[in-house]
MIKEGU-249665 format. One record per residue (C-alpha): residue number from 1; x, y, z. Coordinates in nm, 4 decimals. Example, Ala and Ser with C-alpha at 12.3 -4.5 7.8 and 13.67 -1.06 7.14 Angstrom:
2
<gumi:1, X:1.2300, Y:-0.4500, Z:0.7800>
<gumi:2, X:1.3670, Y:-0.1060, Z:0.7140>
***
This chain:
379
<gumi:1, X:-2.0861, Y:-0.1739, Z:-2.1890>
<gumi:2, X:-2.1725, Y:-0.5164, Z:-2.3643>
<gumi:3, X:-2.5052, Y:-0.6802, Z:-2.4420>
<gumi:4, X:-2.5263, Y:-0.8054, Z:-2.1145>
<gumi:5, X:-2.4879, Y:-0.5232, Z:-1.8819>
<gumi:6, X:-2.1363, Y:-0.5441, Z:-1.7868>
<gumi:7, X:-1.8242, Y:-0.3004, Z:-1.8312>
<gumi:8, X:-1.5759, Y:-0.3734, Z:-2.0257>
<gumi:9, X:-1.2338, Y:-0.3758, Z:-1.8524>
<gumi:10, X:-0.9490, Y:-0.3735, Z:-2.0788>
<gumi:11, X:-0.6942, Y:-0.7014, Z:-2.0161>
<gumi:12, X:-0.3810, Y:-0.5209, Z:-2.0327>
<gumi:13, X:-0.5069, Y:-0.2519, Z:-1.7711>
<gumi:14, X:-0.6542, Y:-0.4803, Z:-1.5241>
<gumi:15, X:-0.5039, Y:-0.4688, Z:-1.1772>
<gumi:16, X:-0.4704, Y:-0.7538, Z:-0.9169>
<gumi:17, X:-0.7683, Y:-0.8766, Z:-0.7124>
<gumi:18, X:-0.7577, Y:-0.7865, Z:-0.3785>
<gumi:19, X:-0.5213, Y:-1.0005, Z:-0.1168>
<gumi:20, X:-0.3489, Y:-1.1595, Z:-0.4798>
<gumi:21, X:-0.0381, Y:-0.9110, Z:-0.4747>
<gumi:22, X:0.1486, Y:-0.5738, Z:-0.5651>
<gumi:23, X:0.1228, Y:-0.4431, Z:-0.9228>
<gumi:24, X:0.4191, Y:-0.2502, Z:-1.0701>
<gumi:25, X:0.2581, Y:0.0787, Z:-0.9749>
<gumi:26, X:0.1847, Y:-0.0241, Z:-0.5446>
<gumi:27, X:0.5339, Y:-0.2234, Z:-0.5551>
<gumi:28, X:0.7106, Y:0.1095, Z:-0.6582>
<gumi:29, X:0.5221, Y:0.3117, Z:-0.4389>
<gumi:30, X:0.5759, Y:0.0729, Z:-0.1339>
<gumi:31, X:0.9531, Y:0.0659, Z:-0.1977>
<gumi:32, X:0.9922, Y:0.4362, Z:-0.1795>
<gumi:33, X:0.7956, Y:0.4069, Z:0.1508>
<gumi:34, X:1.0405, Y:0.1874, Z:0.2967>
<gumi:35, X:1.3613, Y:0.3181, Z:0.1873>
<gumi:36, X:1.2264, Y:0.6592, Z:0.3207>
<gumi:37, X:1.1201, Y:0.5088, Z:0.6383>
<gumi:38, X:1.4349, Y:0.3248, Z:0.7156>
<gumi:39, X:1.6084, Y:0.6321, Z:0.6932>
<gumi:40, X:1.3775, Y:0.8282, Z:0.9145>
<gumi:41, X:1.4899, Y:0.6024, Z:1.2085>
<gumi:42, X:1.8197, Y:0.7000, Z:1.1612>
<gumi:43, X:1.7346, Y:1.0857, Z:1.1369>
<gumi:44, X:1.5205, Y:1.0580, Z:1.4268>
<gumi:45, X:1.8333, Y:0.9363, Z:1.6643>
<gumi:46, X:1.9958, Y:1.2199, Z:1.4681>
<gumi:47, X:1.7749, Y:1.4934, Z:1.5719>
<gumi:48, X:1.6933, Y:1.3344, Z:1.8963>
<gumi:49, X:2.0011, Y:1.4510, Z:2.0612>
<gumi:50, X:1.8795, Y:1.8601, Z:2.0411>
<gumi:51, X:1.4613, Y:1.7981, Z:2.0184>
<gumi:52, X:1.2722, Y:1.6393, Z:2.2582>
<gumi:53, X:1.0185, Y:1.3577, Z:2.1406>
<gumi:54, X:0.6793, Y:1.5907, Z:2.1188>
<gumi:55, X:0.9009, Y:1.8700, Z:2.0064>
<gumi:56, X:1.0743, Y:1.6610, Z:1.7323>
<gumi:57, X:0.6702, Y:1.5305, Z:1.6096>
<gumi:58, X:0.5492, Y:1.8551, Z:1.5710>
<gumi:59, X:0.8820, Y:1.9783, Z:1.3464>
<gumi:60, X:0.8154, Y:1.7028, Z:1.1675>
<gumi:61, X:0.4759, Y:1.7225, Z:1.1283>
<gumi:62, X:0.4279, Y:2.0741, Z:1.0749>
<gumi:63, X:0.7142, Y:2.0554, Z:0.7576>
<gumi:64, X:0.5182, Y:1.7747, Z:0.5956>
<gumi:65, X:0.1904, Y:1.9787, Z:0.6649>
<gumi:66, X:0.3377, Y:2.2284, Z:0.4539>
<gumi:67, X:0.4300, Y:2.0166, Z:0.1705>
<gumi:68, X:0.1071, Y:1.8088, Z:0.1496>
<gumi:69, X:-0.1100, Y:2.1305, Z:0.1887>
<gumi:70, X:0.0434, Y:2.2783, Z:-0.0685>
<gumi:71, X:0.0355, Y:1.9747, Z:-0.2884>
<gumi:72, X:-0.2645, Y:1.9533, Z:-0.1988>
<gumi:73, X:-0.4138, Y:2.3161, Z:-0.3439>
<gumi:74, X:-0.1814, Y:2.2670, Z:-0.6497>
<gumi:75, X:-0.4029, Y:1.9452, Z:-0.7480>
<gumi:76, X:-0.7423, Y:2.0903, Z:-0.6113>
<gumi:77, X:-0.9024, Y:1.7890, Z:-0.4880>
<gumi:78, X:-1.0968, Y:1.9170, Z:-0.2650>
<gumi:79, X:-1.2199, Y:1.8469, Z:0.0718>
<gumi:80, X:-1.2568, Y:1.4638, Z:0.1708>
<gumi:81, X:-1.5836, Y:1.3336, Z:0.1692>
<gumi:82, X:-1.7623, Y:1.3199, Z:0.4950>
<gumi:83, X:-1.7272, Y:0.9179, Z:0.5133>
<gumi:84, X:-1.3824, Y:0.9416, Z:0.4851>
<gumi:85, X:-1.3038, Y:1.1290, Z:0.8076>
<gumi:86, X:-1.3262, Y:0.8676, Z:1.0851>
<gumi:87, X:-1.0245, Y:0.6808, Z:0.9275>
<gumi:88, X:-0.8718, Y:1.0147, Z:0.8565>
<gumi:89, X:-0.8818, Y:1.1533, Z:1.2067>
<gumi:90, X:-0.8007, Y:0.8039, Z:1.3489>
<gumi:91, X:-0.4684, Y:0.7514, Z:1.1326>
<gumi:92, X:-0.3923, Y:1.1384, Z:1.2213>
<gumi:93, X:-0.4109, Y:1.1059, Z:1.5786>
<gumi:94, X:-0.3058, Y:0.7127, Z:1.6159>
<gumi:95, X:0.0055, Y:0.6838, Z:1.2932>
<gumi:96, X:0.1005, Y:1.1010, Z:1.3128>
<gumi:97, X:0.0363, Y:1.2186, Z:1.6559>
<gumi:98, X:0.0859, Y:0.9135, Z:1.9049>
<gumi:99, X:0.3272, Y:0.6941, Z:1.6962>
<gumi:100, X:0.5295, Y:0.9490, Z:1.6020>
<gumi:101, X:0.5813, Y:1.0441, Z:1.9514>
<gumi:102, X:0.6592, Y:0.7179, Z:2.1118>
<gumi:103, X:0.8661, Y:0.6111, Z:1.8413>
<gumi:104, X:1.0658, Y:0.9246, Z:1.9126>
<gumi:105, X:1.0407, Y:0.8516, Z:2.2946>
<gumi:106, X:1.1816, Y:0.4833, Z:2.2551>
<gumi:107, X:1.4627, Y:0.5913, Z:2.0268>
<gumi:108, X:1.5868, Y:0.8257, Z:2.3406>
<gumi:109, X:1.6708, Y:0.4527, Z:2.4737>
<gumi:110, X:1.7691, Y:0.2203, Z:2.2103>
<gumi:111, X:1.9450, Y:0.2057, Z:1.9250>
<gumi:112, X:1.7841, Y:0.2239, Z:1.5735>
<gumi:113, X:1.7963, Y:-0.0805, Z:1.4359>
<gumi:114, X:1.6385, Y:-0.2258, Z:1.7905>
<gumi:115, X:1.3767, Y:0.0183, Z:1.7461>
<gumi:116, X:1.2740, Y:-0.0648, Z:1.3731>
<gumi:117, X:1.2381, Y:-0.4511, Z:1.4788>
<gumi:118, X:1.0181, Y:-0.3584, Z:1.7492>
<gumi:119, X:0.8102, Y:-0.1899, Z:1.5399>
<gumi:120, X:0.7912, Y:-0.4789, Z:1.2962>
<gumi:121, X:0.5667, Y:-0.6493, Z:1.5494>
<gumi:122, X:0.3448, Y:-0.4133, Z:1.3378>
<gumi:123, X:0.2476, Y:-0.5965, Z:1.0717>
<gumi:124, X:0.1236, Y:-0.9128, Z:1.2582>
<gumi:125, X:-0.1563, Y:-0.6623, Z:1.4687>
<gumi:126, X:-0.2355, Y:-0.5447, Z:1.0715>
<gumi:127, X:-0.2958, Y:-0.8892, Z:0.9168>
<gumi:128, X:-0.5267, Y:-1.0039, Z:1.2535>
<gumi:129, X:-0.6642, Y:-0.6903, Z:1.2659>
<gumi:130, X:-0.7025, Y:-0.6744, Z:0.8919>
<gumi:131, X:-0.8419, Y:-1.0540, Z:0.8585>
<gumi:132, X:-1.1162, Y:-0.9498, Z:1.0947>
<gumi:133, X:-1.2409, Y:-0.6221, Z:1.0714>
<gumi:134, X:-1.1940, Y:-0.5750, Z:0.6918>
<gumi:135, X:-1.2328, Y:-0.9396, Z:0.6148>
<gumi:136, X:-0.9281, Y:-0.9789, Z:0.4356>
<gumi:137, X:-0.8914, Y:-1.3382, Z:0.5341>
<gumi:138, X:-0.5500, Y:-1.5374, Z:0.6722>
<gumi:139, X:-0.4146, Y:-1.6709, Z:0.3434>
<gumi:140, X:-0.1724, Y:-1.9152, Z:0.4257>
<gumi:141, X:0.1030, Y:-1.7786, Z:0.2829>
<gumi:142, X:0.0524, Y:-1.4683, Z:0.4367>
<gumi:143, X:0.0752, Y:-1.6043, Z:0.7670>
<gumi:144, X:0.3583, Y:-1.8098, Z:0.6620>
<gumi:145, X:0.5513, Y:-1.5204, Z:0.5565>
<gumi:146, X:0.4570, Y:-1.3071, Z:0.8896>
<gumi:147, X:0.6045, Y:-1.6388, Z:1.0700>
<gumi:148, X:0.9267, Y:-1.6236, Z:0.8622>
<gumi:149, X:0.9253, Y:-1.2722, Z:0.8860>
<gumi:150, X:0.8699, Y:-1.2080, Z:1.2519>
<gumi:151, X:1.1928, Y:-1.4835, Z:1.3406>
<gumi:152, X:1.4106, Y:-1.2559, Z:1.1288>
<gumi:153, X:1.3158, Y:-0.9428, Z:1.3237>
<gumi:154, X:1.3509, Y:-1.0886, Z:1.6517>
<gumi:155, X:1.7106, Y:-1.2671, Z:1.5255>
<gumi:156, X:1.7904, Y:-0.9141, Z:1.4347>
<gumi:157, X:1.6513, Y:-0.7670, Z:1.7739>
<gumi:158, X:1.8704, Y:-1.0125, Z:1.9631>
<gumi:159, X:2.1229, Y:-0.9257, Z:1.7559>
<gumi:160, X:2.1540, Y:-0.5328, Z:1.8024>
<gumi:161, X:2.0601, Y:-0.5459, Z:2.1734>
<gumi:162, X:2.2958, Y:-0.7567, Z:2.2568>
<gumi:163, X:2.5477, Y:-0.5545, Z:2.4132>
<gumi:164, X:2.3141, Y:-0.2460, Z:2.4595>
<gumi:165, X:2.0938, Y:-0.3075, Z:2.7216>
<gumi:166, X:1.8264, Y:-0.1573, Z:2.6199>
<gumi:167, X:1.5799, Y:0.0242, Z:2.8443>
<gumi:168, X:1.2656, Y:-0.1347, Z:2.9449>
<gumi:169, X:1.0850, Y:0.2062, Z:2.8412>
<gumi:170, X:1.2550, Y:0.2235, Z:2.5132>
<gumi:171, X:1.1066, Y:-0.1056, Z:2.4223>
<gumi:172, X:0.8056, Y:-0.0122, Z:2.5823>
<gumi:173, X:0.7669, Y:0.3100, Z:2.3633>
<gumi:174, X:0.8399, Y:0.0993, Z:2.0747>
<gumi:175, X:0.5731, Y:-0.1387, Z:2.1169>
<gumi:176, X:0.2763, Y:0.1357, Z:2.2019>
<gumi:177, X:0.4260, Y:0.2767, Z:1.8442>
<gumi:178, X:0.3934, Y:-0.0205, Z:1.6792>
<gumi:179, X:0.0092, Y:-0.0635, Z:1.8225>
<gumi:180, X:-0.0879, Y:0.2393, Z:1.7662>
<gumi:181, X:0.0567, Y:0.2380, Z:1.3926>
<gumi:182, X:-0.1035, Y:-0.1016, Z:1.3176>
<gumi:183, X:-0.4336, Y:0.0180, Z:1.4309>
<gumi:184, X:-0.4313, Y:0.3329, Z:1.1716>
<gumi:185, X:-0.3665, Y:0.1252, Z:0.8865>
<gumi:186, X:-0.6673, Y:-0.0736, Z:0.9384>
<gumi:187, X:-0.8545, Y:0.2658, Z:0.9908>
<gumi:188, X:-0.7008, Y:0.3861, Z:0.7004>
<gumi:189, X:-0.8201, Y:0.1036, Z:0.4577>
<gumi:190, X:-1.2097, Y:0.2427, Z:0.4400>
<gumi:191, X:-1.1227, Y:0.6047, Z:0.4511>
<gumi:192, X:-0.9197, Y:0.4840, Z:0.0803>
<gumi:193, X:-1.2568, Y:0.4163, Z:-0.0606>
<gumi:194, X:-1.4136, Y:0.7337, Z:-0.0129>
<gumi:195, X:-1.1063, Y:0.9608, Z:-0.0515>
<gumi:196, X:-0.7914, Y:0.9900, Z:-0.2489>
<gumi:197, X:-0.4231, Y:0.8612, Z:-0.1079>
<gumi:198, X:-0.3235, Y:1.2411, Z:-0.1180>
<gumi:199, X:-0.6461, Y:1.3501, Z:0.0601>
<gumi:200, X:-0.6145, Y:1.0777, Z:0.3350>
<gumi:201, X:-0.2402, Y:1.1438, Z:0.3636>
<gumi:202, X:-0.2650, Y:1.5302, Z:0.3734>
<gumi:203, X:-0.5659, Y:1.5736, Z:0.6110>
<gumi:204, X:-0.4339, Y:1.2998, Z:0.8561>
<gumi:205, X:-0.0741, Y:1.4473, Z:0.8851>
<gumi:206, X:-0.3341, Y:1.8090, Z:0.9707>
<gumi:207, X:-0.4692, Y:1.5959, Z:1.3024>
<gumi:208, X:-0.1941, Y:1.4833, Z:1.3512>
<gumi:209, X:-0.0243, Y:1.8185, Z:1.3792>
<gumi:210, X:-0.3471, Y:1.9714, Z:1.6216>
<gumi:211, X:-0.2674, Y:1.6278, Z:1.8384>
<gumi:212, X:0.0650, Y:1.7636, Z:1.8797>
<gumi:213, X:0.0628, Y:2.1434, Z:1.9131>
<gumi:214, X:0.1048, Y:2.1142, Z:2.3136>
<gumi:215, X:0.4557, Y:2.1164, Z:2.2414>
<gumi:216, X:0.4723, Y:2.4030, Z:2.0410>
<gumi:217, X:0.6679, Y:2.5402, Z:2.3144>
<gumi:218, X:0.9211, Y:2.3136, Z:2.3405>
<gumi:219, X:0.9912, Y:2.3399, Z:1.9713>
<gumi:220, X:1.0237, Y:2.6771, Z:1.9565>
<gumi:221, X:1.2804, Y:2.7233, Z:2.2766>
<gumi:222, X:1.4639, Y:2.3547, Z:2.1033>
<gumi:223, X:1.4850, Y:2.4871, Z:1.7759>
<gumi:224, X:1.6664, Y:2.8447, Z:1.8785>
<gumi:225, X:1.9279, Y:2.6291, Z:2.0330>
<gumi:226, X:1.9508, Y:2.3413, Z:1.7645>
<gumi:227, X:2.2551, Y:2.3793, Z:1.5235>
<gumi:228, X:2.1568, Y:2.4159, Z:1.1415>
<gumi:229, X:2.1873, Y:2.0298, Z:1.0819>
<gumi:230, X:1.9493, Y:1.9274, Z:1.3343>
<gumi:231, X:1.6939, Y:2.1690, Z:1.2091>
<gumi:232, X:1.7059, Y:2.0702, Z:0.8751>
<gumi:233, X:1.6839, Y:1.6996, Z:0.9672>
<gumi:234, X:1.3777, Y:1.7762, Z:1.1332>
<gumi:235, X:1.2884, Y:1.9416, Z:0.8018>
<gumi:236, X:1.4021, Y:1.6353, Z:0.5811>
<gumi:237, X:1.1656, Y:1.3934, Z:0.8397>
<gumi:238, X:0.8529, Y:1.5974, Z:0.7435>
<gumi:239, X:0.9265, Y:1.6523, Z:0.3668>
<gumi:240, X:1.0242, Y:1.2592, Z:0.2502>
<gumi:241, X:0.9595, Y:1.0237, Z:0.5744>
<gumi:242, X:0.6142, Y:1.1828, Z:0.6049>
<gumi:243, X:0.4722, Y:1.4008, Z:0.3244>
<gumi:244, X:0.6309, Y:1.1699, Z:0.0484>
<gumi:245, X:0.6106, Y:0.8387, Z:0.2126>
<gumi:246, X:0.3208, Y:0.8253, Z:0.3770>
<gumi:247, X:0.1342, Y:0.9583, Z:0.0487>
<gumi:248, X:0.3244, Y:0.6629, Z:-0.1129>
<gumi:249, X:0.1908, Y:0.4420, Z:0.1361>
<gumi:250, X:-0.1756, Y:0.5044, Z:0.1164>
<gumi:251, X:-0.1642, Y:0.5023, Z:-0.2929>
<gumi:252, X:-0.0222, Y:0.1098, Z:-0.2762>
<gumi:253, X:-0.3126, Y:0.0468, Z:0.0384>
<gumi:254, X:-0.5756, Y:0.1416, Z:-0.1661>
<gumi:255, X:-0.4664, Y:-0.1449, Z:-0.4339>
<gumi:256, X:-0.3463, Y:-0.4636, Z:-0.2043>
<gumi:257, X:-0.4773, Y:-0.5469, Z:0.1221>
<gumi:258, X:-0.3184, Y:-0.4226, Z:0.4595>
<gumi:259, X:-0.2299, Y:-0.7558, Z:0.5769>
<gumi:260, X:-0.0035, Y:-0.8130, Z:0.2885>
<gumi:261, X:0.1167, Y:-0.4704, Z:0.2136>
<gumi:262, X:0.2355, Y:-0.3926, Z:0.6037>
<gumi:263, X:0.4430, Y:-0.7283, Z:0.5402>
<gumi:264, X:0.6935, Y:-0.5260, Z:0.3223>
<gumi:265, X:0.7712, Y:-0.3198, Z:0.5825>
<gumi:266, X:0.9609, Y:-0.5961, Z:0.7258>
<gumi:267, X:1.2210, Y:-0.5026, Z:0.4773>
<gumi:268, X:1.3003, Y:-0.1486, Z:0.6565>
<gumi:269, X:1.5045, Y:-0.2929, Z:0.9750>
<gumi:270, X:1.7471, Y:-0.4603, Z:0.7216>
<gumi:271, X:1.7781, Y:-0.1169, Z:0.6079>
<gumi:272, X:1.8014, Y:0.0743, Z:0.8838>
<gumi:273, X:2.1027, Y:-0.1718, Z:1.0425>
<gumi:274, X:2.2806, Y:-0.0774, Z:0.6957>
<gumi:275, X:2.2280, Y:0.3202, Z:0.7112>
<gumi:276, X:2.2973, Y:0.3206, Z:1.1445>
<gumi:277, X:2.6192, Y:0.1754, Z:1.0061>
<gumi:278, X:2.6754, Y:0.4346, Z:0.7533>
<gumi:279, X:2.5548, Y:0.7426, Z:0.9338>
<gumi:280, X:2.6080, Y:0.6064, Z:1.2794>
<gumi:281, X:2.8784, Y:0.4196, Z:1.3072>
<gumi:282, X:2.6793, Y:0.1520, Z:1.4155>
<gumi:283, X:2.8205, Y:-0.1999, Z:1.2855>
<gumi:284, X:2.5926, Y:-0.5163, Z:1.2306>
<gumi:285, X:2.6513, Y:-0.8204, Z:1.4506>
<gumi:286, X:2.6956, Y:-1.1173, Z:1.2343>
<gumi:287, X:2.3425, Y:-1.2616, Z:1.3850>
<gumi:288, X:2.2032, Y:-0.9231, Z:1.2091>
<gumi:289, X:2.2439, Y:-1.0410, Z:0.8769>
<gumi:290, X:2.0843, Y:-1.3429, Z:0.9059>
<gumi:291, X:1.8027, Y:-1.2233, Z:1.0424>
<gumi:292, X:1.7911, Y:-0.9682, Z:0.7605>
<gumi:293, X:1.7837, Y:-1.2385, Z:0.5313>
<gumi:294, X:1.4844, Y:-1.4392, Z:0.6946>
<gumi:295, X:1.2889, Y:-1.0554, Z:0.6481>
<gumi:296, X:1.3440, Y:-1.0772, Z:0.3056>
<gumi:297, X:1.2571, Y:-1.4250, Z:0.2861>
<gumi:298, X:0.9270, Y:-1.3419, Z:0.4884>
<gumi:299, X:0.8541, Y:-1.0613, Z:0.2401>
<gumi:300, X:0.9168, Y:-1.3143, Z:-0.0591>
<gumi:301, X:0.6540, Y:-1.5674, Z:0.0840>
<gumi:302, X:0.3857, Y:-1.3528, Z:0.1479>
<gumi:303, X:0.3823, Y:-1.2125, Z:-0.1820>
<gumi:304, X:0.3866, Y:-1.5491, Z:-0.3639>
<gumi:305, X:0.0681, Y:-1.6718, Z:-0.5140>
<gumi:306, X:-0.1704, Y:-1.8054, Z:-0.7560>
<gumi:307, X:-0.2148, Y:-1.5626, Z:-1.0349>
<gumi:308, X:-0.5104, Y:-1.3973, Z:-0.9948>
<gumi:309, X:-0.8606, Y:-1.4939, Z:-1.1665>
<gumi:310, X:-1.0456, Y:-1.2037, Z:-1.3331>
<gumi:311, X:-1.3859, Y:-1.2690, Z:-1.3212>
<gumi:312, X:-1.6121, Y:-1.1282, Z:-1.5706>
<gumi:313, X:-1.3571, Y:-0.9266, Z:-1.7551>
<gumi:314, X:-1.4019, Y:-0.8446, Z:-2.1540>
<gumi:315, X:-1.0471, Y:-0.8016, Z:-2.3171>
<gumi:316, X:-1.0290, Y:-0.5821, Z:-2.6092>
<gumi:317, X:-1.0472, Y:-0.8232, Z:-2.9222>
<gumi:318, X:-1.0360, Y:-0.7019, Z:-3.2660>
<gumi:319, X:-1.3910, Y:-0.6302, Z:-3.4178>
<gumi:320, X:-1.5397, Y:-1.0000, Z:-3.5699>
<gumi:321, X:-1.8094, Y:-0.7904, Z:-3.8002>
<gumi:322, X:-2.0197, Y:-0.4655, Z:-3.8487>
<gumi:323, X:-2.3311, Y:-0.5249, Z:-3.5945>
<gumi:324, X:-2.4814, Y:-0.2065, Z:-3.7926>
<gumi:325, X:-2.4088, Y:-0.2543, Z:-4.1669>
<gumi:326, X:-2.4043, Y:-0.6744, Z:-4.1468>
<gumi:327, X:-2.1038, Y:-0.6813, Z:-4.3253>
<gumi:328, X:-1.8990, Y:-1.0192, Z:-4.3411>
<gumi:329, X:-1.6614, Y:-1.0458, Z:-4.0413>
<gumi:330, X:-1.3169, Y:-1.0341, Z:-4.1223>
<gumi:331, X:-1.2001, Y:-1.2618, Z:-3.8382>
<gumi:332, X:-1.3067, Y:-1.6132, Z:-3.6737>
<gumi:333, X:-1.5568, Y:-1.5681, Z:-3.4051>
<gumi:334, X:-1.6108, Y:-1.8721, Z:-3.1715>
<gumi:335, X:-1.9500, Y:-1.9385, Z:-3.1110>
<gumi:336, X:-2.0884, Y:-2.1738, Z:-2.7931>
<gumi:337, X:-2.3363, Y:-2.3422, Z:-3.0382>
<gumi:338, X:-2.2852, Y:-2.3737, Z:-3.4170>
<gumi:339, X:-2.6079, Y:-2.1430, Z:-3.5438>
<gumi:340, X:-2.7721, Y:-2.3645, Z:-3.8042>
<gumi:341, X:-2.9191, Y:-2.0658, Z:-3.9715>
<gumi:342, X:-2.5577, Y:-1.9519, Z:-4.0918>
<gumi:343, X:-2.3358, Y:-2.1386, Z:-4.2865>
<gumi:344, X:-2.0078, Y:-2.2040, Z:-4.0653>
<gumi:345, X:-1.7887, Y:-2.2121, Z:-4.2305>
<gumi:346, X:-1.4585, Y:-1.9983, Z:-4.1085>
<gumi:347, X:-1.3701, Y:-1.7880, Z:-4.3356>
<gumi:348, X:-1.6780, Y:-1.7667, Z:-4.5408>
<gumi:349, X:-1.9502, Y:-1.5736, Z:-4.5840>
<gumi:350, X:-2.2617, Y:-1.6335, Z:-4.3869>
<gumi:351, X:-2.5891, Y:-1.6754, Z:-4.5661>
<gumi:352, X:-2.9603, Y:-1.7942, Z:-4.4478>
<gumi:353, X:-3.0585, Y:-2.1079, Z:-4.4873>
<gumi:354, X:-3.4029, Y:-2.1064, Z:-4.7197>
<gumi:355, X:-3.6529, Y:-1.9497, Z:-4.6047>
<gumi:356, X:-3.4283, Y:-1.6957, Z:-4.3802>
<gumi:357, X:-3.5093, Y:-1.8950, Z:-4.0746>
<gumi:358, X:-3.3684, Y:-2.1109, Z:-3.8380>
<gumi:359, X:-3.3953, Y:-2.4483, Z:-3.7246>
<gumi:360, X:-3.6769, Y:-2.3526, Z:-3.4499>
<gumi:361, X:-3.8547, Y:-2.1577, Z:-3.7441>
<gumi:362, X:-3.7377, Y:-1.8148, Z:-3.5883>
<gumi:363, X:-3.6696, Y:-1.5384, Z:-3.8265>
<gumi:364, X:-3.2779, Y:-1.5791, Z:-3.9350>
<gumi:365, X:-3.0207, Y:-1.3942, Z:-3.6887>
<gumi:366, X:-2.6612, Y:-1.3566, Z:-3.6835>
<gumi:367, X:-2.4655, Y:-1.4745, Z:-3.3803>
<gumi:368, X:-2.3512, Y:-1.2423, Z:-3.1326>
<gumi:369, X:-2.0386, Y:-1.1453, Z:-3.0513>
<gumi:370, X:-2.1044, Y:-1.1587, Z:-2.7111>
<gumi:371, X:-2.1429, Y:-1.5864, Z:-2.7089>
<gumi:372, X:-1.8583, Y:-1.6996, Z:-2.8294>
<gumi:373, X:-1.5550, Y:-1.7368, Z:-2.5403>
<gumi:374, X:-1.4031, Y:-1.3978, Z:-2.6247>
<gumi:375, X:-1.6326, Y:-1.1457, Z:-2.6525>
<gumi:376, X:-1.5237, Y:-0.8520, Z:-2.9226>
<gumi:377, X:-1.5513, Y:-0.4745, Z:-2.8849>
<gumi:378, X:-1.8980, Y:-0.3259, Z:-2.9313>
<gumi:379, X:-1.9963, Y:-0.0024, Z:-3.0611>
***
């Protein structure tokens, strides 16, 4: 603490004020989110062929349960605190139960890379939903970059649908996932303050897996006739796409707003199109690419800004003199006013003027560290 009541942050650990960007630590964390979740659209058309859609949820969902459970107990943090669980049950139900499901529904009918830029339509619900409820404002860049953003993924949509067809359902699936997913990150947000990423992420993934134990049936009587491979894709879809991921995801929302963090995820159809052509055969359409460009482009705006202003933060400067013993500082503090009490010198010692007063006639002080423009470390 300093002289006037307020904690000392140290510069080189200070992180970005809210709605101002990604640090190093959220932009890692939001990339392995996005890789992961580009491929889990391409596992999901995978496993789709032997699970049905509730079935293939409640694999999924009951592998990552295992993982972030036992995470979980390893870390012993406890149960989340009691204002955290209206977010938490919302994102369980809403993001693990019902957009899990639809997504898996839609995907029955379209191809992946159609489905991912459906779901992009996402991140505009977020930023609205986010500007209002958790007053995160519209920064204009941020609605630039949804703008730019939202062109590529419907250049990209027209793109891969093309010569599909896709069903009217499939979309339709698509776009109650996309609803329901934006609506849980907003939820999420406040449950972030009052619990940890791995709480939120582990008890969430819990509700989500009661919301979907009707099917428990199904997945039993799929799974017996499933080969090996589709099994253990159901595995790998609860163990990175949703235990890893989605843990990921909530660490880099709790430092960056959910309007500008569900922006990245505009980067995940131009990944899927490249892994359905990988795994799947599927080749891009020339239009494809350029609307993967105008995604990244999208991304790039929003995350463009001013750099931010830390208000009231006290770097860690090197000690300007012994506040017990008096001693002579050995380096130059800056004072607001020259003290006429104190020789000043730089460099010099300070002594009294006669008497030992000042210029009011107040007994002789020396100046605080804490006036001059960059306050030093304190005892």
């Amino acid at each position: 603490m300093t002289r006037h009541g307020k904690t000392r942050i140290p510069a080189s650990r200070s992180t970005p004020a809210p709605g101002s960007g990604l640090d190093r630590r959220a932009l890692a964390a939001v990339s392995v989110t996005v890789v992961a979740w580009a491929s889990a659209f391409v596992a999901i058309r995978g496993a789709g062929r032997y699970f049905d859609p509730g079935a293939l949820a409640l694999g999924r969902l009951l592998a990552g349960s295992v993982v972030l459970g036992a995470v979980w107990l390893a870390r012993g943090e406890g149960w989340p605190p009691r204002a955290a669980w209206p977010g938490i049950a919302g994102t369980g139900v809403l993001w693990f139960g019902v957009y899990m499901v639809a997504l898996n529904w839609g995907e029955r009918h379209v191809d992946a890379g159609t489905a991912a830029m459906i779901i992009n339509i996402g991140p505009v619900v977020i930023a609205v939903l986010g500007g209002w409820l958790l007053r995160e404002g519209f920064p204009r860049r941020l609605l630039a970059g949804l703008a730019v953003a939202f062109a590529g993924a419907a250049v990209v949509a027209v793109s891969e649908s093309g010569g599909s067809g896709g069903s009217l359902l499939g979309v339709g699936m698509c776009l109650l996932a996309a609803v329901s997913y934006a609506i849980a990150v907003v939820g999420q947000k406040p449950a972030l303050r009052h619990a940890s990423a791995l709480q939120v992420t582990t008890f969430g993934c819990f509700a989500g897996t009661v919301a979907t134990l009707p099917f428990v049936a199904q997945l039993v009587s799929q799974a017996d006739n499933a080969p090996v491979s589709a099994t253990l894709m159901v595995v790998y879809l609860g163990v990175i796409p949703t235990a890893l991921a989605f843990t990921t995801w909530a660490y880099a929302l709790n430092r960056t707003t959910a309007g500008k963090l569900g922006v990245t995820t505009y980067v995940v159809p131009v990944l899927v199109v490249l892994m359905s052509w990988a795994f799947l055969g599927e080749t891009p359409r020339p239009l494809a690419y350029l609307g993967g460009v105008l995604c990244l482009a999208g991304v790039a705006i929003s995350r463009r800004g001013r750099r931010p202003v830390q208000a009231e933060l006290v770097a860690e400067e090197p000690v300007t003199g012994d506040l017990v013993t008096g001693e002579p500082a050995t380096g130059k503090p800056v004072a607001e006013e020259p003290v006429t009490g104190w020789s000043a010198g730089p460099g010099t010692p300070r002594t009294p003027t006669a008497g030992g007063a000042d210029r009011h006639g107040r007994g002789a002080r020396r100046a605080s560290p804490c006036e001059g423009r960059q306050p030093a470390r304190e005892p």
